[in-house]
N, C-alpha and C positions, 0 to 999 in steps of 0.2 A: 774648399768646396765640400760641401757633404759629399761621402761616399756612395751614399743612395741616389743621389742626383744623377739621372742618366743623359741630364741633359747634354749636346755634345757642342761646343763652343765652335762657330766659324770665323774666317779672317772676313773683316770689315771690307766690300766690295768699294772699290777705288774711285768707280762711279758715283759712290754715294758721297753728296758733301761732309754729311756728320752723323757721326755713329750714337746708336741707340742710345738714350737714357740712363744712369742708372735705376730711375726707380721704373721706367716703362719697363727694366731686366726683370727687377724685385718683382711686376705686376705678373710676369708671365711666367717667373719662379713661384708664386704663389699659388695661380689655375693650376699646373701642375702636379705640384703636392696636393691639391685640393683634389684634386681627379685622382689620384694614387691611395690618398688617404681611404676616399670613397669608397674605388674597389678591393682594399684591403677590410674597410669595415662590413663590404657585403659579403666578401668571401669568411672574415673571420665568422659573421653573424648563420650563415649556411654551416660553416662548421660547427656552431656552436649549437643551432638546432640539430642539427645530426646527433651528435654527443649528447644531449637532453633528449632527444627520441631513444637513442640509445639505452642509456641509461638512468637517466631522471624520470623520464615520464612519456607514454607511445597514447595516440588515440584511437582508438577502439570503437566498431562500430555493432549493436548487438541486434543480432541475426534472428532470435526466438525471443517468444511470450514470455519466458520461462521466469523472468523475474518480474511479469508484471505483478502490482503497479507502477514496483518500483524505478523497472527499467521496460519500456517497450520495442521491440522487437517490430517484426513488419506488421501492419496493422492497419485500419479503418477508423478514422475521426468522424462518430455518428453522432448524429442531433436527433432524439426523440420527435416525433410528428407529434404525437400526443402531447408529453407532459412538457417539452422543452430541454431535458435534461439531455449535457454531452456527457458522450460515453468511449470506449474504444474496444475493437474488435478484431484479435489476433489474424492475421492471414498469413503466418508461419509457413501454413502446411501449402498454399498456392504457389505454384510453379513459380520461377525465378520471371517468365518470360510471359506471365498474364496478359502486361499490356506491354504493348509494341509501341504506341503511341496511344493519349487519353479518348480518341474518339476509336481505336480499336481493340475489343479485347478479345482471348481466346481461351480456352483451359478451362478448367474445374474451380469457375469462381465462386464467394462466398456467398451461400443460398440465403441464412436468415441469421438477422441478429436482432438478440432480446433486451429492450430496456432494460439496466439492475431495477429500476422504481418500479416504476406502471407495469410493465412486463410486456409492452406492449413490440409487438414481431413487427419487424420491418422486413419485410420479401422481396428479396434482390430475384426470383425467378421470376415474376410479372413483370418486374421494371423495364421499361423500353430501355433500348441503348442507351439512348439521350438523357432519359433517370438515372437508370446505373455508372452513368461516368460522371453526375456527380457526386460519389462519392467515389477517388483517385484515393490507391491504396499509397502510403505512406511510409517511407524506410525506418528503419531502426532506430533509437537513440545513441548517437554520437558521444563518447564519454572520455576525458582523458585519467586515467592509470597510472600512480607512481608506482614507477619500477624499484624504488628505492626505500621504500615505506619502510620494508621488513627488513633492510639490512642493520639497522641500528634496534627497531623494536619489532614485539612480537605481535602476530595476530592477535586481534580481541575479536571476542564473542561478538556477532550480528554485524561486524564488517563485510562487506561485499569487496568479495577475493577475485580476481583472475588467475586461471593457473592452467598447464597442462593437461589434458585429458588422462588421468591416469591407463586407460585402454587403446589410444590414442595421442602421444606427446606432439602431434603436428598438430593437434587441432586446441587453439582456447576455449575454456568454458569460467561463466560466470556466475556464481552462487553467493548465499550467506553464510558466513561461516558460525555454523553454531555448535558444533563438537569439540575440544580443544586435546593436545597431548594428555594420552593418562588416564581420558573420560569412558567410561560406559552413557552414552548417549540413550532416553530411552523415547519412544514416542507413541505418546496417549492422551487419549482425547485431543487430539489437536496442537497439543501442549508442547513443549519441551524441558526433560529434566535429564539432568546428571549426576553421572554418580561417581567421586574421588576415592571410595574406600570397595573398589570389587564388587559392588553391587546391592551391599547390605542397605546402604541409603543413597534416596533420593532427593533430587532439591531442582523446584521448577526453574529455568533459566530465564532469568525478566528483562526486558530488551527497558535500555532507556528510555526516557521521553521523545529524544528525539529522532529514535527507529521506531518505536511505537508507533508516532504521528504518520510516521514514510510507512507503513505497513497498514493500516489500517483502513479499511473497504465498504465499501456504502452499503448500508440496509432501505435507508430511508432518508430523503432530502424534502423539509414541507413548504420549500421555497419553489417546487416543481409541483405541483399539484395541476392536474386537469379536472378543471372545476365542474363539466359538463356532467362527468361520470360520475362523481361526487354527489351529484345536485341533487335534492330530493323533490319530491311531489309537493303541492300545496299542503295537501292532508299528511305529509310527514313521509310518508311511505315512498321505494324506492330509494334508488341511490346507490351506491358501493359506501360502504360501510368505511368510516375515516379511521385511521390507521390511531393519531392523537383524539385523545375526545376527552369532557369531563369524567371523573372517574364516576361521581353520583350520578351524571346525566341531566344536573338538575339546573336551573338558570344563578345558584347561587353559590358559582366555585367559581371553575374555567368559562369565561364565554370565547365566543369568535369578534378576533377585534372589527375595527370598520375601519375603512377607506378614509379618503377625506372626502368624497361624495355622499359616503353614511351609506355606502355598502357594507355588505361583507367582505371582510377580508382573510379567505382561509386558512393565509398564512400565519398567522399572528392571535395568539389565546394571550388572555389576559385577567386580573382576575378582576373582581365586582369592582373592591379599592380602588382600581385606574379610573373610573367611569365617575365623572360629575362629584368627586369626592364621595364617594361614597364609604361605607366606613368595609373594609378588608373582610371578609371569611374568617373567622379563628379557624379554620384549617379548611382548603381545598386541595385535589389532586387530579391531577390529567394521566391518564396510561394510555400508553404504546400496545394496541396490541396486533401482529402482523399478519393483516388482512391483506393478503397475496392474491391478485387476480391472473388469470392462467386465458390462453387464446380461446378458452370454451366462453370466459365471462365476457371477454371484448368482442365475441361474435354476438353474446343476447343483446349488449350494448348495442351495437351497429345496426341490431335485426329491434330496436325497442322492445325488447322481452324484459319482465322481471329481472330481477336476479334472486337467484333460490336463496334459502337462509343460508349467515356465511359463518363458519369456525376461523379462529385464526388458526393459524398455521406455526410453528418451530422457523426459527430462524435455520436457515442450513448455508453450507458454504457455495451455496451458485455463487458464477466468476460469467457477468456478463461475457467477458474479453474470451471466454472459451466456447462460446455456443454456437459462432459464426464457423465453424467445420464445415469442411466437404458433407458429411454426413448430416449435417442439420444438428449435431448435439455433439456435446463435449463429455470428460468421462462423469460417471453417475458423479451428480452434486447432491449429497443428501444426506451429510452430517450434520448433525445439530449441532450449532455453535453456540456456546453460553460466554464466550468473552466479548463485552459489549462495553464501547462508550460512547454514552452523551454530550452532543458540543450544541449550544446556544447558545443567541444572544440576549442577556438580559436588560431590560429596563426599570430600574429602580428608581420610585417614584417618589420616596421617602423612606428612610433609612429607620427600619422600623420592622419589628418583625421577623421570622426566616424563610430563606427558599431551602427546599430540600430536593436533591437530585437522587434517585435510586435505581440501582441497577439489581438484577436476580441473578444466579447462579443455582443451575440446580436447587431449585428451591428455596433456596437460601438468600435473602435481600440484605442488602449492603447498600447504606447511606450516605451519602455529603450533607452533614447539615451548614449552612451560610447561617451566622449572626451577622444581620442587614447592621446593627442599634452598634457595635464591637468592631466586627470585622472579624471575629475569631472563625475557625473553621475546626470540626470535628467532623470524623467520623464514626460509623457504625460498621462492626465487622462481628458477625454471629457470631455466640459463643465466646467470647471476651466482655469479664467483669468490665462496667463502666467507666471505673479507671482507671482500664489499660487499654482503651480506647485511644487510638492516633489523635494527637489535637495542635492545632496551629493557633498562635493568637494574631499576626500579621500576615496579608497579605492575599484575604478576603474581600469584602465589601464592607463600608462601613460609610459609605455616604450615599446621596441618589447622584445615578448619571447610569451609562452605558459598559455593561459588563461584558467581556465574550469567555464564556466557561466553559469546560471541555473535564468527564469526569469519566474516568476509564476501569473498568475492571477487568485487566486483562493478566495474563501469567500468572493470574493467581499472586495480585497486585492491586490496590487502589492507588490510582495517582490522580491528580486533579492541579490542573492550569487555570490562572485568571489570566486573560489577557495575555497568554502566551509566551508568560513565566510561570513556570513550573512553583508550586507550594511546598514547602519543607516542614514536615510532621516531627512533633515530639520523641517519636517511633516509630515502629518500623510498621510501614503497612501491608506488606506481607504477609499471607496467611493459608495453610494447609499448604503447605509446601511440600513436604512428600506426597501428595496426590493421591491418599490414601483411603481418601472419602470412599461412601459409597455410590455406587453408580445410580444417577436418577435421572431421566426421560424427562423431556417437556410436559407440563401442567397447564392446558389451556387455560386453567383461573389464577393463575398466577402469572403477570404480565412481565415481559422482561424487561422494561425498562418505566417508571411514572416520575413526574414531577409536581412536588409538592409548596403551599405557601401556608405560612399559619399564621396569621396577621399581616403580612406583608402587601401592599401594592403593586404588583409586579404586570410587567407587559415582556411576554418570551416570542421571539421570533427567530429566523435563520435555524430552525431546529433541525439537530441531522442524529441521525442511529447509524454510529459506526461499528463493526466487527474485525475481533482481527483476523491475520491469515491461519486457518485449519492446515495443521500439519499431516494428512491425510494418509494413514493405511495403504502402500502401495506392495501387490504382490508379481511377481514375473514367474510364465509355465519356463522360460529362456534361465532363469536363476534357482537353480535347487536347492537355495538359501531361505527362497519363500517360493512352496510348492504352490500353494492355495490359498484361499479366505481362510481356512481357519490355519490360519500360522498359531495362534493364538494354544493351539491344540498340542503342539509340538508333535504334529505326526511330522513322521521323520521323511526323506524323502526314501526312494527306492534303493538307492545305491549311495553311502556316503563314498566320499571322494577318496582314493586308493592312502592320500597320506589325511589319516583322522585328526592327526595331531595339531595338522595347520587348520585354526577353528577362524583365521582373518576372514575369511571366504563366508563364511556358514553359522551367522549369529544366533540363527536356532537352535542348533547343537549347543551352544552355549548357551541360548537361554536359557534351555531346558533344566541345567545344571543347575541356574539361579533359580529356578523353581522348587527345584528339586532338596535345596540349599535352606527352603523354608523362605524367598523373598515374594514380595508382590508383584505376579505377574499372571496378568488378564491376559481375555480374548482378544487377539487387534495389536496387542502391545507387540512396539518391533524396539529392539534392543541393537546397538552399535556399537563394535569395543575399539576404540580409539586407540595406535600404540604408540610408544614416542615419536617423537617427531612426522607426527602425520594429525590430521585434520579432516573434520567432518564437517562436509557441505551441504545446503539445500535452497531450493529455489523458493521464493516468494508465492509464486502460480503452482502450489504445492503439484494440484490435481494432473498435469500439464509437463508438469519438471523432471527432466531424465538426472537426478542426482545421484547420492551417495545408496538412495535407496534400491536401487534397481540397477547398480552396473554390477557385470558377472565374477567379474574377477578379484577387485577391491573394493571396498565403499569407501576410504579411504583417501585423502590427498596427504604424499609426500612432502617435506617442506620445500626437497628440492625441485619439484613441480610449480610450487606458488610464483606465479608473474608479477602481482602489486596487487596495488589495493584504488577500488574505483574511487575518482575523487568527484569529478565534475560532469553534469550533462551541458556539454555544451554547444550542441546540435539536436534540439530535441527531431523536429522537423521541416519542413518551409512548407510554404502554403500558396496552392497552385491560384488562389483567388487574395484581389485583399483586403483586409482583416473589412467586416461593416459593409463591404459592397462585392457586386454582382462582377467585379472586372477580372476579367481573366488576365493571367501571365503566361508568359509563355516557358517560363521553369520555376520552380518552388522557392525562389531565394530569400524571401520572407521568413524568417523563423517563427516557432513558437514558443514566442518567448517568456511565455506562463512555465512552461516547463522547465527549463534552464535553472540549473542550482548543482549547487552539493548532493553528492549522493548520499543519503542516509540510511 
């Protein structure tokens, strides 16, 4: 008999004519084991979850904005009335206990939140109850965390780390890690650069294609368009002025495609070539330029008033997801952002021709030229004899059909995707990497992003203006490490700190040195000295994010601090209605499953 066997054998009852079977024994030796087996495999299966929570991998749920977009925190899933476009709006700062149940709420709920497109204010302070609750605030994203990442390998650059509070070790926070052992970390314009040799030089830190993609924030979607506000008078006049337009104005570049009814269709420019065969433009161009309407314009709207002559405006870094405050505003968003990319859909009509995508910088315009006839791809980077120009010969366009193109100039980088494989350059497209240029302001005649065709046929629709995230100048009166705005000035504070020598605290004093040193260092510029075995963090929701920038005592993550590295969202949130109809649940169990992926 097996030793395990607890079964306990009795004498055959004398009554009974004839004893058991042997295989009716074997039947009932088998349920047995079967039942034993079972709850050995559940108990093994609990321990072996435990041991993997433990030590493989824990699930995490996150609490703040701070890494929007990447990661959302508590929040508001908003549908534009106007233009149609979803959007999301941090509710961080609203009490744990808003709502008690969805037909009651109480506390300091979120007053307004502003389309990123149209700009159009949705006012939660007029809304009846009945309006306000539907829109149900929405938990965190759900993420699981290998605990195990870093024990074999190390941090890399734009990973999102979990780790210990350095000022607090009970409490987790979640950032991007973009400092490494060893680094002088500096941050300007937005940018990110590092420095391996003390600070003599710099080199911008270029996030891949595919933290790019995860980081990158809407300017402009012309798949949302509200046609109404658009619309102009018979005689021309009126309208809000279109963000994309032909660049000459004239009937023989860009037009507005049609419908299949032989309307218009605002979404979709095309050039003459698409239309009845007609023979192509030797060159047309459309520019972007960003006609921003403000709740002064959408009241002349509402009220039928004109609208006054309009300028465009500087792209800057507004973060819809922060404007939904207690307060009605989030903090000043008014950086000008020049890291920009173009993603559309192209229709090539005939393999013939080029399209040309272009983005500005500071003045400066940077190209993607398509060979439609090839498929080769070059580009244009000022300043660079002709042929030391980046060029691709595969992996372009080189037939007619449907292209989706995505062309970015961001870190002080060109990269550009067809169809969501990335393009591989002769060299390197990289350029001004110590970030040494000179500083230059927005040029209202200089548009920052056009698209051009030079015999080509083309129909471009799904058009979007992306930007990346602004790493934003943050000072604290709470830190004597950044007194004021003008950190930049290296006024010192009142009183350094009794031991001068320990400069981890107080990167000013150290800046200063590098100044002093004969390196390039500006106004705004914040410097971060990284020491071994320690690491520099920051949040995505730069404006918003309590990171490496503004804690009092370190800026700094220990390695013995690090918890893992985020892998997966996979709870983004459920949905109190379901998906296409008006039917209520009665708890959110529905995820949203558009969200759910890899963290990048």
């Amino acid at each position: 008999m097996d030793r395990n066997d607890k079964r306990i054998e009795k004498p055959v009852s004398k009554n009974i004519a004839k004893a058991p079977s042997p295989a009716a024994d074997a039947v009932a030796a088998g349920w047995a084991r079967t039942a034993r087996e079972t709850i050995e495999s559940i108990v093994i299966a609990f321990v072996l979850a435990f041991l993997f929570r433990t030590f493989e991998a824990e699930a995490f749920v996150i609490p703040t904005g701070s890494m929007a977009p990447t990661l959302m925190g508590r929040h508001l899933d908003l549908n534009c009335p106007k233009c149609g476009y979803t959007f999301r709006a941090g509710a961080s700062r609203e009490e744990e206990d808003v709502v008690v149940d969805r037909a009651e709420r109480r506390g300091p709920d979120i007053q307004t939140c502003i389309c990123p497109l149209c700009r159009w204010t949705i006012d939660f302070l007029n809304m009846t109850p009945s309006q306000r609750d539907e829109y149900p605030y929405y938990g965190g994203d759900r993420i699981l965390v290998s605990k195990f990442a870093f024990d074999f390998t190390d941090p890399q650059r734009w990973d999102v780390i979990v780790f210990k509070f350095p000022e607090d070790a009970k409490t987790n926070y979640i950032k991007r890690l973009v400092g490494l052992p060893g680094e002088i970390v500096r941050v300007r314009d937005g940018d990110i650069a590092v420095s391996t040799d003390g600070g003599k030089t710099f080199k911008t830190a270029n996030k891949p294609a595919a933290k790019l993609k995860a980081t990158l924030q809407i300017v402009y979607d012309n798949d949302y368009v509200y046609e109404p506000f658009i619309k102009k008078n018979p005689d021309g006049s009126g309208g809000w002025p279109a963000r994309w337009q032909d660049a000459a104005q004239t009937s023989g570049g860009w037009i507005i495609g049609k419908n299949s009814d032989g309307s218009e269709n605002p979404r979709q420019f095309v050039t003459t070539g698409w239309v009845a065969d007609e023979k192509s433009p030797a060159e047309a161009w459309m520019r972007y330029d960003n006609f921003v309407p403000d709740e002064s314009d959408w009241r002349q709207f509402s009220e039928k008033l004109p609208f006054a002559p309009q300028q465009p405006k500087p792209i800057t870094d507004f973060i819809a997801y922060d404007m939904g405050t207690k307060a009605n505003q989030g903090p000043s968003q008014v950086n000008e952002v020049s890291d920009l990319a173009i993603e559309t859909q192209v229709e090539v009509k005939a393999a013939e021709g080029q399209l040309v995508l272009e983005l500005s910088k500071k003045g400066k315009q940077y190209q993607c030229h398509f060979d439609l006839s090839t498929g080769a791809i070059k580009l244009t980077i000022p300043g660079r004899a002709d042929a030391e120009q980046p060029a691709a010969q595969t992996g372009g366009i080189a037939k007619a059909g449907s292209y989706r193109i995505l062309f970015a100039d961001i870190d002080r980088q060109l990269t550009v995707t067809v169809n969501d494989k990335q393009v591989t350059f002769d060299r390197d497209t990289a350029f001004d990497q110590d970030g040494q240029e000179p500083e230059v302001s927005y040029k209202a005649d200089v548009p920052p992003a056009r698209i051009g065709s030079i015999g080509a046929p083309l129909a471009i629709s799904h058009l979007r203006l992306w930007r990346d995230v602004y790493y934003s100048y943050l000072f604290s009166d709470q830190n004597p490490a950044y007194p004021s705005p003008n950190y930049g000035q290296f006024t010192a504070p009142s009183k350094w700190p009794a031991d001068s020598n320990d400069w981890r605290c107080f990167p000013v004093k150290k800046a200063a040195v590098l100044a002093e040193s004969g390196a390039d260092v500006r106004k705004h510029d914040q410097f971060f000295f990284v020491g071994d075995n320690q690491f520099f963090a920051m949040g995505d929701n730069s404006p918003l994010s309590s990171d490496g920038r503004l804690w009092v005592h370190q800026h700094f993550v220990d390695r013995k601090l690090l918890v893992g590295k985020a892998l997966f969202i996979y709870w983004p949130h459920g949905f109190y209605k379901l998906p296409w109809t008006n039917i209520s649940l009665p708890w959110p169990f529905i995820p949203n499953f558009s969200r759910m992926g890899f963290v990048r």
